[in-house]
Each structure stands twice: as structure tokens, then as C-alpha cells.
BANU-503596 format. One line per 10 residues: their letters; for each residue z, y, x of N, C-alpha, C. Coordinates in pm, whole numbers, plus 50000, padded with zeros to 5 digits. Last residue first. Layout:
! BANU-503596
a> Z/Y/X/Z/Y/X/Z/Y/X  ...
! end
This chain:
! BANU-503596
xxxxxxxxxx> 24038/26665/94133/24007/26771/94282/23860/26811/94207  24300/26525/94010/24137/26583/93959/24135/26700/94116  24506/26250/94144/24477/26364/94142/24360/26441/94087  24733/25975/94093/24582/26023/94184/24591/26183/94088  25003/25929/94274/24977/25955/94117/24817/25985/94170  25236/25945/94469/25152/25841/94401/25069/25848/94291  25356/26172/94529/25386/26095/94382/25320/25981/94330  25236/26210/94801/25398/26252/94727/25481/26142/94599  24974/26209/94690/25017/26131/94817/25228/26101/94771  24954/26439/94543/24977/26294/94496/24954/26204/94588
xxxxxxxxxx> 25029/26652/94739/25179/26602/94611/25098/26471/94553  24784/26596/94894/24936/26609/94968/25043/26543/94864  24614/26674/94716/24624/26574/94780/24745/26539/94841  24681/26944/94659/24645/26879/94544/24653/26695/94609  24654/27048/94926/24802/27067/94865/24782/26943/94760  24375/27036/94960/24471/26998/95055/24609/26932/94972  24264/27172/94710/24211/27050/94768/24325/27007/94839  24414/27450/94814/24379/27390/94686/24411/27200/94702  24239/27559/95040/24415/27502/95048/24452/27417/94908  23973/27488/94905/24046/27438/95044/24180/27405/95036
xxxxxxxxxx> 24052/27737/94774/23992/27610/94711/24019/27524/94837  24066/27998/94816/24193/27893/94874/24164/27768/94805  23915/28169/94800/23853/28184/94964/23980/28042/94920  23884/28260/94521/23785/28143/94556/23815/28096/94711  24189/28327/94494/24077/28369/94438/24018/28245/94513  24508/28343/94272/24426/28258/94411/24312/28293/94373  24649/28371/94025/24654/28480/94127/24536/28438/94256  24535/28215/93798/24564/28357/93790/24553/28434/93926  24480/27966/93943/24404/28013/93830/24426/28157/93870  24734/27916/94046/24607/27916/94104/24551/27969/94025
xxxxxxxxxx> 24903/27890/93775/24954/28042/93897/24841/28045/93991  24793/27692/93683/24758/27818/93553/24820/27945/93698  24913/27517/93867/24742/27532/93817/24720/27598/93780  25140/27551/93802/25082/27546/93948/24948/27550/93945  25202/27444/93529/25232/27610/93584/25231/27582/93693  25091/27182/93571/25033/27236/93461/25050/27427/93528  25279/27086/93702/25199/27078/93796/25110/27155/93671  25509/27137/93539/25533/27172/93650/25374/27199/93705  25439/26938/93296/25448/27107/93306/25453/27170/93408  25422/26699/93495/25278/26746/93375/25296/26889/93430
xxxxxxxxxx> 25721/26665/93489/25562/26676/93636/25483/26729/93594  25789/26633/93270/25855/26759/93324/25780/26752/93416  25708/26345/93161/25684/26484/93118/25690/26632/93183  25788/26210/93373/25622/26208/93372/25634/26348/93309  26091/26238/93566/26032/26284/93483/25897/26292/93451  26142/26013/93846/26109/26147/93794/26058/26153/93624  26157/25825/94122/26241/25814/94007/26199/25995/93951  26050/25642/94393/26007/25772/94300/26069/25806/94189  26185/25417/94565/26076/25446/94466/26102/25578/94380  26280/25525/94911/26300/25479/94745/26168/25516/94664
xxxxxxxxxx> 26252/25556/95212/26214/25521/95112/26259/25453/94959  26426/25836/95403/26463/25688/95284/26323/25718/95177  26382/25826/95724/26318/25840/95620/26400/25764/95508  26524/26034/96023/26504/25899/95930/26476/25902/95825  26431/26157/96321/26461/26156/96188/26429/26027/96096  26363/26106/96577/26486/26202/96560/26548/26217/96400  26151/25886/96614/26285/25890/96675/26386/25969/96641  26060/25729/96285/26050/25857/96370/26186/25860/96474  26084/25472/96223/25976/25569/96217/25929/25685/96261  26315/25361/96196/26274/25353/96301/26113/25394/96328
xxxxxxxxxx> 26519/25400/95997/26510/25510/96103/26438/25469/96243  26469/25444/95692/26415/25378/95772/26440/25486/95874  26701/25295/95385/26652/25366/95490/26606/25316/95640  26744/25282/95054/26632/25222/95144/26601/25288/95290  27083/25320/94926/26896/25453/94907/26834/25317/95057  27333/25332/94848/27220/25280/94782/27070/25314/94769  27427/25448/95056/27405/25364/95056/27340/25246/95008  27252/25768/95103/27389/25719/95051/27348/25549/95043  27235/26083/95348/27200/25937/95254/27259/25883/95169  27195/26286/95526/27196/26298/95349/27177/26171/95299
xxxxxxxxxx> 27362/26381/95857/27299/26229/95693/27318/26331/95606  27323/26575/96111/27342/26554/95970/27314/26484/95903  27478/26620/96443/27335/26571/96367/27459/26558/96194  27678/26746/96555/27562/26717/96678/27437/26706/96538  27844/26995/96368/27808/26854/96373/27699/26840/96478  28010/27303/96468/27882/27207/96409/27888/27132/96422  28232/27438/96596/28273/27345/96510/28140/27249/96437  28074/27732/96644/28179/27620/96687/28200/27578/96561  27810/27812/96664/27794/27743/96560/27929/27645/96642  27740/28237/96625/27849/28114/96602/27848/27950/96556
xxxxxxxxxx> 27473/28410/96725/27532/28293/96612/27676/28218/96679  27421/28706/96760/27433/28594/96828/27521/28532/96717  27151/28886/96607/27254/28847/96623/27278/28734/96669  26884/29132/96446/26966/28989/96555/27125/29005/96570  26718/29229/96252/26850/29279/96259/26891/29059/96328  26468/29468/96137/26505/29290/96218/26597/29324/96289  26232/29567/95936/26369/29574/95991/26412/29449/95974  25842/29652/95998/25934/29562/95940/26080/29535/96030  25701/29883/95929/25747/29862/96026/25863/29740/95929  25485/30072/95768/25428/29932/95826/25519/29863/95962
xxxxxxxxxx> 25622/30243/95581/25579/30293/95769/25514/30179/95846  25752/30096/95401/25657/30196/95411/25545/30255/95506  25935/29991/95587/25823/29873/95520/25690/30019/95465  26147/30166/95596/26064/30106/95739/25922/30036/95642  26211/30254/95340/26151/30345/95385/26087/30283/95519  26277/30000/95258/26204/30033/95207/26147/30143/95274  26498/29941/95460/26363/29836/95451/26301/29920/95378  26736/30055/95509/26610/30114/95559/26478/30034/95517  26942/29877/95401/26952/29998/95390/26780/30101/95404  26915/29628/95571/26872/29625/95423/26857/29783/95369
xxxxxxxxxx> 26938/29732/95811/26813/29668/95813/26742/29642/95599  27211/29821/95792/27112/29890/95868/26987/29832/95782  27343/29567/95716/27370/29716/95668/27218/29794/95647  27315/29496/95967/27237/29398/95819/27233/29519/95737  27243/29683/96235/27308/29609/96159/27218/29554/96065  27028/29802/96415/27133/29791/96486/27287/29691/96339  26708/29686/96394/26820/29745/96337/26965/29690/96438  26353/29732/96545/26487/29659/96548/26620/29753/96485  26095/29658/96387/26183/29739/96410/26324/29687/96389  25806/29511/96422/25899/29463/96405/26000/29613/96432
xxxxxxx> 25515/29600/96234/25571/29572/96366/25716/29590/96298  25261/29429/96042/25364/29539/96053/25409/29524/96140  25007/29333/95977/24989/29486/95991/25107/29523/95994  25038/29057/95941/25056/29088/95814/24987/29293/95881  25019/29014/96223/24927/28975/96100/24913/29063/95982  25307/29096/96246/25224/29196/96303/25043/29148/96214  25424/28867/96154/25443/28995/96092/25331/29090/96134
! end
């Protein structure tokens, strides 16, 4: 935050913190509203799997991977990755060609799919 040029201002509620954001955010002060959490009754750990999915849990000690093959829409990727290109275009100026490059590599790593860099 302080990056960004704002310091943190502490609120005494949520109330508080949503109530004042605009006039704190004005003031280059950003409202931060703590609290001690409740987590009786949590699970130690969480599955999202299901039995018909390929899983590997000996890749990483704390987390497990399911490899499945890729199941998606070619058409609905196009448009997707079509309005991710036209939102670079518009809003990204020259300094994120880099992050560009990166990301552009990353999702067809993702999708298997090769990529125009």
C-alpha cells in the first residue's frame, strides 16, 4: 500500500472502514479494519477432487495436483484470449511487454497450445 503512496489507517469497524474510504483514500490513507478470526470447527486440510480426476500427491508435499487432460471450449479460448489482447492493447503501455511475454507463456504452458509472442 504504502507503494502505491498510501498509509494504512486503522478503523475501529467494517462500518467504519467502508463508511470513510472515500474521504481516507482521498487523504492517501488507506482504511484497515482487523479482527480476530474465528476458525472453530475448520477442517485441518481441504480435497477438491473427485474420483474420476488423475491425482498426484507426490509432487508436492503439502499439495496435490490432478492431472487431467484439458477439457475446454477452442471457440470460447479464442474470445477470451482475443478480450486479453484488445484490454493490453488499450490500457498497458510499452514498460509491460515483459509481463506480456511472461503471462503469454505461462497460459500456453496452461493450455498447451503455442503462443504469437
Amino acid at each position: 500500500m504504502r507503494e502505491r503512496g498510501y498509509e494504512p489507517y486503522e478503523c475501529e469497524s467494517e462500518d467504519e472502514a467502508r463508511d470513510r474510504a472515500e474521504e481516507l483514500i482521498a487523504n492517501k490513507q488507506w482504511p484497515c479494519y482487523f479482527f480476530k478470526s474465528d476458525t472453530t470447527g475448520e477442517k485441518d486440510f481441504e480435497e477438491f477432487f473427485t474420483d474420476n480426476e488423475d491425482l498426484d500427491m507426490e509432487r508436492f508435499e503439502t499439495v496435490g495436483v490432478i492431472k487431467n487432460q484439458p477439457d475446454f471450449d477452442e471457440a470460447k479460448l479464442d474470445d477470451f484470449m482475443d478480450g486479453i489482447e484488445a484490454l493490453r492493447k488499450k490500457v498497458l503501455g510499452p514498460k509491460m511487454i515483459l509481463l506480456n511475454c511472461i503471462l503469454d507463456s505461462y497460459l500456453s504452458l496452461l493450455i498447451k497450445r503455442p503462443v504469437n509472442i
